[in-house]
Residue frames as qw, qx, qy, qz and C-alpha x, y, z in Angstrom:
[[0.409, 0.323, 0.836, -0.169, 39.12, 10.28, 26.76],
 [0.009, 0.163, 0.557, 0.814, 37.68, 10.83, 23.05],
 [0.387, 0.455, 0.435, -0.674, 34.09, 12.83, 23.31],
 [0.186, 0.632, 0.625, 0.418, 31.30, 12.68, 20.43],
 [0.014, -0.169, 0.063, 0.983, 30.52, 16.18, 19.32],
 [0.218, 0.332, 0.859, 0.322, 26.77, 16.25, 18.54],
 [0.118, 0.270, -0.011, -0.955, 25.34, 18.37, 16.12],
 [0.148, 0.508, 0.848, -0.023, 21.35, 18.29, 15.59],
 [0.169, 0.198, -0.192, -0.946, 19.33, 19.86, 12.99],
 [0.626, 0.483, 0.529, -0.309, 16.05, 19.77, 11.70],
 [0.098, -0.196, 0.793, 0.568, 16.67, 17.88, 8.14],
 [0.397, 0.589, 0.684, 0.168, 13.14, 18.53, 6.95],
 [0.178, 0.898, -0.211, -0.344, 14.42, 22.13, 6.14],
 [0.844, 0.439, 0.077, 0.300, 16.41, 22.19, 3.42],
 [0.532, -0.669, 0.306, 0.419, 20.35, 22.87, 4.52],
 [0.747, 0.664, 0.003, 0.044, 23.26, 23.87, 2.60],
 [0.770, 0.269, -0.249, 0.522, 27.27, 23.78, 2.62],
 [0.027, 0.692, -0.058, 0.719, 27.46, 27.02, 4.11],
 [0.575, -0.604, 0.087, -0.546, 26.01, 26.23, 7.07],
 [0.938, -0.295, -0.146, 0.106, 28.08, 23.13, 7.91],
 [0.743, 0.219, -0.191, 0.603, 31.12, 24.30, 6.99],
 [0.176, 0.603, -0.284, 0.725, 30.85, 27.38, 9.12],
 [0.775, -0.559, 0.098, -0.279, 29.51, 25.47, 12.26],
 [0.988, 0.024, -0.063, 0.141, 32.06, 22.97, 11.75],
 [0.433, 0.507, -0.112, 0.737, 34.92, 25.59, 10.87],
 [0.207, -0.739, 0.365, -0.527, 33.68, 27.72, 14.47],
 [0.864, -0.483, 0.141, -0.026, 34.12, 24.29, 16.61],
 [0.791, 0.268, -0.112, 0.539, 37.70, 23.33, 14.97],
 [0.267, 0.562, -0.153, 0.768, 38.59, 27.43, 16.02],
 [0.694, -0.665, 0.026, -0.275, 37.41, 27.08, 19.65],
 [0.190, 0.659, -0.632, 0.362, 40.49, 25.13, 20.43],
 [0.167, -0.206, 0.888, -0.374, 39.42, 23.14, 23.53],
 [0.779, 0.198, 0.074, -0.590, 36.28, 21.66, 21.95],
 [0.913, 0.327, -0.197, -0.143, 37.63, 19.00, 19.29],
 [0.645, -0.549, 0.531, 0.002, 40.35, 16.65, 20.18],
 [0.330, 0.393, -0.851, -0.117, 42.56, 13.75, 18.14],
 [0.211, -0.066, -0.975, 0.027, 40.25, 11.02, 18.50],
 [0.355, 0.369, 0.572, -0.641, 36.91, 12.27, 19.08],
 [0.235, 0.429, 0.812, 0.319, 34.03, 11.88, 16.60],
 [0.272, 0.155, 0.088, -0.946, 31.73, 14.59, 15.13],
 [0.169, 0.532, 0.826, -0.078, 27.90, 13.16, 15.02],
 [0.139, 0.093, -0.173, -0.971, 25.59, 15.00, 12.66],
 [0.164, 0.407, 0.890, -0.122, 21.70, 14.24, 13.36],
 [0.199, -0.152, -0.521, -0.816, 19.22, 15.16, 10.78],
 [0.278, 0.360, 0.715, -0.531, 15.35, 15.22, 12.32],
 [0.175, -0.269, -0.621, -0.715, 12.97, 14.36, 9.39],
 [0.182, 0.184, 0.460, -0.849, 9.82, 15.59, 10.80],
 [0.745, 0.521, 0.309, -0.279, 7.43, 15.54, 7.21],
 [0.499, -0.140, 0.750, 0.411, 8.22, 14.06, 4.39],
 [0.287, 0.356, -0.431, -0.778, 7.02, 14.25, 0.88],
 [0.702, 0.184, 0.587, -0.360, 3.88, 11.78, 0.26],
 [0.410, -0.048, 0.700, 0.583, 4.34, 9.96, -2.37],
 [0.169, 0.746, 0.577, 0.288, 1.13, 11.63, -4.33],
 [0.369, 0.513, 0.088, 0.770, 3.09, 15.16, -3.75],
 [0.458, -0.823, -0.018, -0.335, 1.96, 16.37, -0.12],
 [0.215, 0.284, -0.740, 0.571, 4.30, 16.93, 2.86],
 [0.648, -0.463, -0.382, -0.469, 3.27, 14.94, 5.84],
 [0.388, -0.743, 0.406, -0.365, 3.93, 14.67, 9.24],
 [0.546, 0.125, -0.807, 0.187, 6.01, 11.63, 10.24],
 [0.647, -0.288, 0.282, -0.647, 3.49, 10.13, 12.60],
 [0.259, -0.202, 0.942, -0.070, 2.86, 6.12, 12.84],
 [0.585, 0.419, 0.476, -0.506, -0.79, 6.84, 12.27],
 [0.476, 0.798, -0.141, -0.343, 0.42, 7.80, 8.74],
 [0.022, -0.520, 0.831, 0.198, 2.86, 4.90, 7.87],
 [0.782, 0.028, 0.511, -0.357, 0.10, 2.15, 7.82],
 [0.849, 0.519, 0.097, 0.000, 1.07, 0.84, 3.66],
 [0.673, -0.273, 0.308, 0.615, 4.40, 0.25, 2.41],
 [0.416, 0.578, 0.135, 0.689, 4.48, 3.06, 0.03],
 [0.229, -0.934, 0.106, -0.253, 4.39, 5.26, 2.61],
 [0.736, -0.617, 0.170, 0.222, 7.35, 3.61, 4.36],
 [0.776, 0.261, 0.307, 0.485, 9.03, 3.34, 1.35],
 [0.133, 0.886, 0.118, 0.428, 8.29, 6.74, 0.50],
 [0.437, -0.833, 0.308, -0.141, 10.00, 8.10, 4.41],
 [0.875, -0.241, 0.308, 0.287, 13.13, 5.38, 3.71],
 [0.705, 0.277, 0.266, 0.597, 14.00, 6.75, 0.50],
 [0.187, -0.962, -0.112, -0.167, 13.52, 10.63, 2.16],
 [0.629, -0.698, 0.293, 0.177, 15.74, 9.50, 5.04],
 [0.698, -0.313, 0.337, 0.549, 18.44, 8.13, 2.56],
 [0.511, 0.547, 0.221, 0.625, 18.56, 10.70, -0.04],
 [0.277, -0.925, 0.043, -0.254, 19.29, 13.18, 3.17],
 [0.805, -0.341, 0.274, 0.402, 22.04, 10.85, 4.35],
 [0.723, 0.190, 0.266, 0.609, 23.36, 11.33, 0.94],
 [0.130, 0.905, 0.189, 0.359, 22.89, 15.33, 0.78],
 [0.302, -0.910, 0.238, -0.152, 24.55, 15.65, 3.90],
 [0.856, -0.174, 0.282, 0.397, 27.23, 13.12, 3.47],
 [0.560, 0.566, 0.391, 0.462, 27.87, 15.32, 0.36],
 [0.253, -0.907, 0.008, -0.336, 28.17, 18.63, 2.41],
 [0.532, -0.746, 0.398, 0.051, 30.08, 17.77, 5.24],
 [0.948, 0.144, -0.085, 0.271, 32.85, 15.45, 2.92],
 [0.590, 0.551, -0.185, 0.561, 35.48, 18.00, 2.64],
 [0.343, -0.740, 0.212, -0.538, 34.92, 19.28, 5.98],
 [0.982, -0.154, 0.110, -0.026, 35.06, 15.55, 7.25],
 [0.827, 0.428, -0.161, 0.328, 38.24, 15.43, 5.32],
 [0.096, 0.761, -0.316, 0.558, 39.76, 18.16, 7.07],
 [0.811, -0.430, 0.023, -0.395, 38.48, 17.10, 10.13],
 [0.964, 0.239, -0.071, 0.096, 40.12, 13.69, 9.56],
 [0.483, 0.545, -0.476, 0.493, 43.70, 15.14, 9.45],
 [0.265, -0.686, 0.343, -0.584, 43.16, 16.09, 12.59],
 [0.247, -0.025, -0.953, 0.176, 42.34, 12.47, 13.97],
 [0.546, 0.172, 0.466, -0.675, 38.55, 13.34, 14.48],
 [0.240, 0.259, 0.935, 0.003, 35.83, 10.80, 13.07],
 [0.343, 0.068, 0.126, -0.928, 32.91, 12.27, 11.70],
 [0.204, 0.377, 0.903, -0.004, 29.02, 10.51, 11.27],
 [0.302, -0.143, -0.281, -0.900, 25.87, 11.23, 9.50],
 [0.049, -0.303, -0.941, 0.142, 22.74, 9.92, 10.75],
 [0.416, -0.209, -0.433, -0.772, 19.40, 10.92, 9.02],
 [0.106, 0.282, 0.842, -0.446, 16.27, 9.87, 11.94],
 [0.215, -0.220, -0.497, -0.811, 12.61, 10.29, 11.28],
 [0.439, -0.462, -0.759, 0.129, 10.22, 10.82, 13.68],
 [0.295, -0.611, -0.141, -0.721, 7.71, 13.69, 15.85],
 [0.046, 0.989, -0.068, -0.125, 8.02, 15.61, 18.24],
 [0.274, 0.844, -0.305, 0.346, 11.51, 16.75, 17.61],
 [0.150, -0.636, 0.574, -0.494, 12.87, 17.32, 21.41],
 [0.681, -0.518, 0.441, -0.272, 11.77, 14.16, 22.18],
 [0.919, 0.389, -0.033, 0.049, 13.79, 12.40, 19.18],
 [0.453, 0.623, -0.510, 0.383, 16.80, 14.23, 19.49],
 [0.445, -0.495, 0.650, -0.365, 16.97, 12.85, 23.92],
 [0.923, -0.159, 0.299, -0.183, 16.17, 9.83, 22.80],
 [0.538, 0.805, -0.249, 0.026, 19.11, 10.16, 20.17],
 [0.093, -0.780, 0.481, -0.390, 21.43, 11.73, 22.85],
 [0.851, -0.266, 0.220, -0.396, 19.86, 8.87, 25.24],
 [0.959, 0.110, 0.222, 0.136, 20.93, 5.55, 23.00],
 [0.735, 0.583, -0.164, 0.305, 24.22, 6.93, 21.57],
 [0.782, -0.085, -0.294, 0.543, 27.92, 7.15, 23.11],
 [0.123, 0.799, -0.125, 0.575, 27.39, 11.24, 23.71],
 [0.497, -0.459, -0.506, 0.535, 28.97, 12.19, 26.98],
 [0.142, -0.886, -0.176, -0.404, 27.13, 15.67, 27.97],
 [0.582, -0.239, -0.192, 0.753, 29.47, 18.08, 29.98],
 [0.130, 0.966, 0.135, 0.177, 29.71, 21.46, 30.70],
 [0.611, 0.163, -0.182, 0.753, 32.88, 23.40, 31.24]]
């Protein structure tokens, strides 16, 4: 049965190749982790954003009330899609031979722990322990 693999960072730090490709590179070398036909899920948590007048703010609702602020937390969320789509390609690629899937998925929204269960919650993860 194919499993989703899901890895969850906080994507209002600022990440870099390194770090995927050696998280990604220690789950491939585990051995009974990744399968032919399973999927690797990468979730970004945007937490604050850049305001469009040069402050970082909390991603709150209170604080979304005008459309430049939404605008402003849409084009956050997709120029993180594209940072980490850009990072994890060649890993993805590798990946790929193998007959794993990989995703990106960029979310915005406070607290944290209760974004990434609600993540876990609505998507296809199946949670196991061994």
């Amino acid at each position: 049965m194919p499993s989703r693999i899901l890895i969850v960072c906080d994507a209002t730090k600022d990440r870099n190749i390194q770090e995927f490709k050696h998280t990604i590179h220690n789950i491939r070398m585990e051995g009974s982790i990744l399968h032919a036909g399973d999927t690797i899920s990468v979730l970004g948590v945007l937490h604050r954003i850049l305001h469009p007048l040069g402050y970082h703010m909390q991603v709150a609702s209170e604080n979304f009330l005008g459309t430049n602020h939404i605008r402003a937390m849409e084009e956050e969320v997709s120029k993180k899609v594209d940072a980490y789509v850009g990072m994890l390609l060649k890993s993805a690629e590798e990946c790929k031979g193998l007959g794993v899937d990989f995703e990106v998925k960029i979310t915005a929204g406070t607290p944290m722990k209760r974004v990434i269960v609600q993540e876990v919650a609505t998507s296809k993860c199946n949670l196991g322990y061994n």
